[in-house]
N, C-alpha and C positions, 0 to 999 in steps of 0.2 A: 528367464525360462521361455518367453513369448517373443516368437519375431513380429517383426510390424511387416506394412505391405512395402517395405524395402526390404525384406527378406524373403519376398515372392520369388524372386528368381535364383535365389540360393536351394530354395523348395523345390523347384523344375531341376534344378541340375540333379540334387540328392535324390531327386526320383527317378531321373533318365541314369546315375548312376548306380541306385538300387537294382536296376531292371537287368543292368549289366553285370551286377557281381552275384545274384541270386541265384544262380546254378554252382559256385565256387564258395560264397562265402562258409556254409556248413565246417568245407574244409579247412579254407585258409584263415578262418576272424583267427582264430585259437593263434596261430604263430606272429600274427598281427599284434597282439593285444598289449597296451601300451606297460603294464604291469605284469606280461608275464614273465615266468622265472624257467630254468629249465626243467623241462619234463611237464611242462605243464599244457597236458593237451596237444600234446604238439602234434600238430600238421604233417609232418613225414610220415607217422605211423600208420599201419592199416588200420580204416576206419573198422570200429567193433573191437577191435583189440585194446584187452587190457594192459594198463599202464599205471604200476603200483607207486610213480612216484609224482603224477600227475596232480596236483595242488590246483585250487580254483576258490578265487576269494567272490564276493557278491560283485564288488567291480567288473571283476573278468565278466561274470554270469550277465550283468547285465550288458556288458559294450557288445557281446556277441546275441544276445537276444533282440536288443532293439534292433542291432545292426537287418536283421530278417525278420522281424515282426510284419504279419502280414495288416494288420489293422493298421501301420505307420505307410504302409504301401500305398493304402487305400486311401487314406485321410490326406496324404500327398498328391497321389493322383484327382484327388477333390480340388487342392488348391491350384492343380493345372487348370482344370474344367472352370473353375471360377476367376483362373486370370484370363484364359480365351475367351468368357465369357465378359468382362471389363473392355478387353482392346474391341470385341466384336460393338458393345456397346459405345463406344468411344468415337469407333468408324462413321455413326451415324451423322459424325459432326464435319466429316469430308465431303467435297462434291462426289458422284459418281459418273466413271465416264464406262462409256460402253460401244460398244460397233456391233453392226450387224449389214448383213447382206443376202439381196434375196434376188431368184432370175427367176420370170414368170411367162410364159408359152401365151398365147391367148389363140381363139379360133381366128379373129377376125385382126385387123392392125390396129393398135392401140398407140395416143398419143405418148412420144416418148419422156418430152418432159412438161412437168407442170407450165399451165399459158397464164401470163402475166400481161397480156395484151394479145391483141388480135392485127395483124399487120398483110393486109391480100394479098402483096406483093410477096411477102413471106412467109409461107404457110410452115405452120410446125411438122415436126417431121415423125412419121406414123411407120408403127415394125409391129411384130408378129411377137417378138423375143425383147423382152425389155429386164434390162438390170437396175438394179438400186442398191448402192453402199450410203451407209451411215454413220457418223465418229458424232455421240450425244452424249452435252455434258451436260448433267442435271443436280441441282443443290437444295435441299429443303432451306429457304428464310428464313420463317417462323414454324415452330410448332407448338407455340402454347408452353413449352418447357418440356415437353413429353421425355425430349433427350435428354438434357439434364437429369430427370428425373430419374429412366431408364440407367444413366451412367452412375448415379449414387447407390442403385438399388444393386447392380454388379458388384461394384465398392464394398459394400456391404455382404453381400455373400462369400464375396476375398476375406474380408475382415474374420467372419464365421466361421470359411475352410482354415483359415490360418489357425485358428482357434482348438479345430481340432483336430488337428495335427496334434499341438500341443498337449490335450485331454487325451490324445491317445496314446503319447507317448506316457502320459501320468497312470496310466492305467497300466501296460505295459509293464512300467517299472514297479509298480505292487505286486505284479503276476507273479512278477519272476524273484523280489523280495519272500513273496511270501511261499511262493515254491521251493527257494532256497532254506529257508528256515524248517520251512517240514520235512524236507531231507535231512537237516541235522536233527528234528526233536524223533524223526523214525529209529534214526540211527541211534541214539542217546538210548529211548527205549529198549531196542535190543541187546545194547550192552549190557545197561541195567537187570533187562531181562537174566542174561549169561550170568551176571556176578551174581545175584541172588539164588540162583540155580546150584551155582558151584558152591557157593557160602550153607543153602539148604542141604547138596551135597556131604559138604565136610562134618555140618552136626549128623544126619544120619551113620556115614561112618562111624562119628565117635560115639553117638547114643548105642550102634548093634557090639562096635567093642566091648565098649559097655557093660552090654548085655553078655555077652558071649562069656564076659568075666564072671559075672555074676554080681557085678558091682553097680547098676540100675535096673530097676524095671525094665520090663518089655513094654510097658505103655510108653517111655520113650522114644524108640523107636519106632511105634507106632504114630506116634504125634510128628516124629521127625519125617518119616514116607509121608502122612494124611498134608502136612505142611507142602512137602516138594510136590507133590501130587496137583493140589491148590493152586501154587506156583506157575507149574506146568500147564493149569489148564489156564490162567488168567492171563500169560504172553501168549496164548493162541491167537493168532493175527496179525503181531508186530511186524513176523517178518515179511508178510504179503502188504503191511501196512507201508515198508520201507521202499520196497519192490515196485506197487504204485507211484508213489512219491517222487524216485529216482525216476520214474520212466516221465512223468511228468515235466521236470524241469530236463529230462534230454529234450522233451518235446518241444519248449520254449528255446532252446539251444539248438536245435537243430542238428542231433549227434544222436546216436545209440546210447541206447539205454545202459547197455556194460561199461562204455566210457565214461560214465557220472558214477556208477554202482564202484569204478574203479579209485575214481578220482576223492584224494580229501578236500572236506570243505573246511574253511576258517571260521568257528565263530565268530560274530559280532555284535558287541554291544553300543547303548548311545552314548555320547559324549553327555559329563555331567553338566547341564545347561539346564535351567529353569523352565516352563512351562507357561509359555505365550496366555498372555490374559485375556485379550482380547477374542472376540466371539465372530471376529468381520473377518470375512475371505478375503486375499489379496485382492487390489483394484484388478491385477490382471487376472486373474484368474478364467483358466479355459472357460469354465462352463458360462462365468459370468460376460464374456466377450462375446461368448457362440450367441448369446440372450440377446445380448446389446447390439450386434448384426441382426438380427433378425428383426428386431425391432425397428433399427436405421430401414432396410430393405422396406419392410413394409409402409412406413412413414412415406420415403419416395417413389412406390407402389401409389401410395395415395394420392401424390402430387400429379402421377402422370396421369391417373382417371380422372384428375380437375382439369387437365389440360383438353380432353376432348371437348368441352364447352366453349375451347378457343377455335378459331378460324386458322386454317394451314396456307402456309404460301410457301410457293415450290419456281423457282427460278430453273430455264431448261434453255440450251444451246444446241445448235446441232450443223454440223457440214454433211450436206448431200450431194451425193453425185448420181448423175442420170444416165443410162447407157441405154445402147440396141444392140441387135443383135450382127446389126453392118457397123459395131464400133464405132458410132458417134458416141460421146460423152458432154455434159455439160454437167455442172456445179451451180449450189448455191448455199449460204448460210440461212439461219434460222433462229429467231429467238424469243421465248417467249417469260410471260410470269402467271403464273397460278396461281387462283384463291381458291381456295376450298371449305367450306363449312356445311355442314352437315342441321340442316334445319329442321328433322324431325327422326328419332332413330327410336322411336316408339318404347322410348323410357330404357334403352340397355344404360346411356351414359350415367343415370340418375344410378344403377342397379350397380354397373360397376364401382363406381364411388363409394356406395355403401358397402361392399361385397369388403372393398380396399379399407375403409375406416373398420370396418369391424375386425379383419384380420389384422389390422396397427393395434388396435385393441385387446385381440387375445395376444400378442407379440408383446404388449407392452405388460399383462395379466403375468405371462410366463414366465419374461426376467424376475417380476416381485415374488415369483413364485422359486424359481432360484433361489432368489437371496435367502428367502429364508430357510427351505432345505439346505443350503449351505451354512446358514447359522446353528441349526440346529444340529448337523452330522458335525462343527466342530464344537460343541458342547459336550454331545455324546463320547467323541475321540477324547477330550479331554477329560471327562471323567474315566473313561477305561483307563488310560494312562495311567490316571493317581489309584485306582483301584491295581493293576496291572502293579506298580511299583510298589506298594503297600505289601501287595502280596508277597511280592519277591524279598523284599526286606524282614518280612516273618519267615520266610521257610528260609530264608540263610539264615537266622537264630534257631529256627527249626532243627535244621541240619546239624547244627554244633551241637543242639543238647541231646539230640539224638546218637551223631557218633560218639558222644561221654558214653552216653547211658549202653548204647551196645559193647562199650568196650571193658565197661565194668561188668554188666553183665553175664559177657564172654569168660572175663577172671575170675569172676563168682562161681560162673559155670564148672570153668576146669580145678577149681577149689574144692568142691562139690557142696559149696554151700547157698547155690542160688536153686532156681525153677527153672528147667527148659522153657515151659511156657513163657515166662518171664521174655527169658532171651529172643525165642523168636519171635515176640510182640516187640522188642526193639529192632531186630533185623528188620522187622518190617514196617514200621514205622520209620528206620533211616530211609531204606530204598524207597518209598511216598514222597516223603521229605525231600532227598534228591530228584527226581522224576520233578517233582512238583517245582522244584527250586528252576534248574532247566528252564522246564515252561514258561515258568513265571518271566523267565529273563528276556525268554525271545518274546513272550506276550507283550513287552515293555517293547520291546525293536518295531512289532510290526504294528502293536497301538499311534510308535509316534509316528509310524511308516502313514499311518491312516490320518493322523491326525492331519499332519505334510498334506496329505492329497484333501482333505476337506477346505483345508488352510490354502490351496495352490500353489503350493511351492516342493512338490515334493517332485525330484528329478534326481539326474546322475551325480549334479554338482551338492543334492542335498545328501545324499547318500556318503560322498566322501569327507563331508563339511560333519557331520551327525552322526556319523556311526565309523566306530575305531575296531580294527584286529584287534580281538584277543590273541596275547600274547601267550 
């Protein structure tokens, strides 16, 4: 899931590529997508127009989401800024060469090149207009370590941007996991909604026949209206609730909201696999790596404020040339070595060192502080899980004895030897029971969904690894 900093430059291209396809991909991912089937989404179509036969599994959802995820933008563009920032720090370790040239007017004649001797018979030669070029190469020595240090603490912020890229790709893909699931648990409810509506429907017709025979009460149909009534007023929202939903995962999609309201989704559930015992987040893990850079960084932050107590030596060359303004020229080289130390800086160096150890400090405070929010959010995931499955495995017993019991009911009903009341306490006890059952299942999808990203492993490749079509 985690590239190293040999995959820095695979991050620069996918970025300078991202930059590229981000005006087109909205349109094109859809016909790109390595699973799709026809009709699905497809690219030719005018955008906003509905396409009733457009299919779209989580896979699809997410290779076209990440593909435009703007936090995956950013988090990349991080790991540009912190590889220029590596090669800038790097450079320090080069000589630097430089030129310059300067022509200077004077009131009076000025000598034109420096005197190395004084000779009467040959007096140096004096102008108004003098030029000077210079080609200077200069090298730092020594610096105490300050570069080295400077180069690890870059290293290290690489280390961090690469990091979260990855945390944000893990984020990402729970957005649009759990976005996708709430479009199907909207949708689910409003069916639900319709079939209990239609099912309340059918007993009121037959309680007013009924009546009209003379063969029940009128409190029948009275209980059969006050029931659909109840009904009616308790799916008030579903369908704004679905409405939401869908416009949300267009929004991660980067499509109109009618081409997801159009499009079927596939359920998915998890593969039957066992539930990880352990309570430790992967070693790789984003958040734990972003800790562990910032920690490195600040460590070699620390080394490079010990290095000011050291003494600098700066090695410097240079070819000069001497001109007038009548074109004479002459030449010479130049060389020198520099020590530098700084003998009294009125306590910053002490202030910085301390400034540097104390943020190694809270840097080193914040990983342990990781660790264990990450130990405890997979604690927590793993207990939802088994609650989460628990549940689910009661309301599909749920659901059976409940369609007996409605269907007996319903026979009793037309027998005329049961209670309406009776029946429509089971009608509505199945319709909980299914609703409920539902939930329960995607509750189970997005628990291990969560548990995965507590864990560090939750990506594209876990999603197809872990979670299967329902068929």
């Amino acid at each position: 899931m985690m590239h190293g900093r040999s995959g820095v430059r695979g991050y620069r291209a996918g970025c300078r590529a991202y930059r590229g396809r981000e005006i087109a991909v909205a349109v094109m991912a859809f016909a790109l997508l390595p699973h799709a089937r026809p009709g699905a989404l497809d690219a030719q179509v005018v955008p906003g127009a509905a396409q009733p036969n457009d299919t779209v599994t989580l896979n699809d959802a997410l290779t076209i989401a990440l593909e435009r995820d703007p936090r995956l933008a950013a988090a990349q563009a991080g790991v540009d800024a912190a590889f220029a920032g590596r090669v800038q720090a790097r450079a320090a370790w080069l000589p630097a060469l430089s030129t310059s040239g300067v022509v200077t007017r004077f009131q009076e004649p000025m000598v034109v090149a420096p005197l190395h001797g004084f000779d009467p018979g040959s007096p140096p030669a004096f102008d108004r207009t003098l030029a000077q070029g210079r080609l200077t190469l200069g090298w730092t020595v020594f610096d105490g370590g300050a570069r080295r240090a400077r180069v690890a603490a870059a290293g290290a912020r690489l280390t961090s941007a690469d990091a979260g890229v990855a945390d944000a790709r893990v984020e990402a893909t729970l957005d649009v996991i759990e976005a996708y699931l709430r479009v199907l648990a909207t949708r689910d409810a409003v069916a639900a909604q319709r079939t209990r509506e239609m099912q309340l429907e059918e007993e009121r017709a037959r309680a007013e026949r009924l009546v009209t025979e003379g063969a029940a009460p009128r409190l029948e149909l009275l209980r059969a209206g006050a029931e659909q009534d109840a009904v009616r007023a308790e799916g008030v929202g579903t369908g704004a609730a679905q409405i939401v939903a869908e416009a949300e995962l267009a929004r991660l999609l980067g499509i109109p909201a009618e081409r997801v309201a159009a499009a079927a989704l596939i359920e998915v559930r998890p593969v039957a696999a066992p539930l990880p015992v352990s309570t430790a987040p992967a070693p790789d893990h984003p958040l734990l790596l972003e800790a562990r850079g910032r920690v490195a960084g600040a460590e070699a932050l620390v080394r490079e404020a010990k290095s000011a107590w050291l003494p600098q030596v700066h090695g410097t060359g240079a070819l000069v040339e001497y001109g007038s303004g009548s074109g004479d020229f002459s030449g010479e080289w130049q060389a020198g070595l520099q020590v530098e130390y700084a003998i009294f800086a009125g306590g910053a160096r002490r202030a910085r060192a301390d400034e540097a150890q104390a943020e190694a400090r809270r840097a080193a405070a914040q990983e342990r502080a990781v660790e264990d929010a990450l130990g405890r959010a997979i604690s927590q995931a793993q207990a939802a899980v088994a609650e989460a499955e628990a549940r689910a495995l009661a309301l599909a017993s749920a659901v059976v004895r409940f369609d007996e019991l409605a269907r007996v009911e319903a026979l009793a009903l037309q027998e005329g030897s049961d209670v309406q009341a009776d029946y429509l306490r089971a009608l509505a006890g199945l319709h909980r029971a299914r609703v409920g059952l539902a939930d329960a299942r995607r509750a189970v999808v997005l628990t291990r969904a969560r548990l995965a990203r507590a864990q560090g492993v939750l990506d594209e490749a876990w999603t197809r690894i872990q979670l299967e079509i329902e068929r």
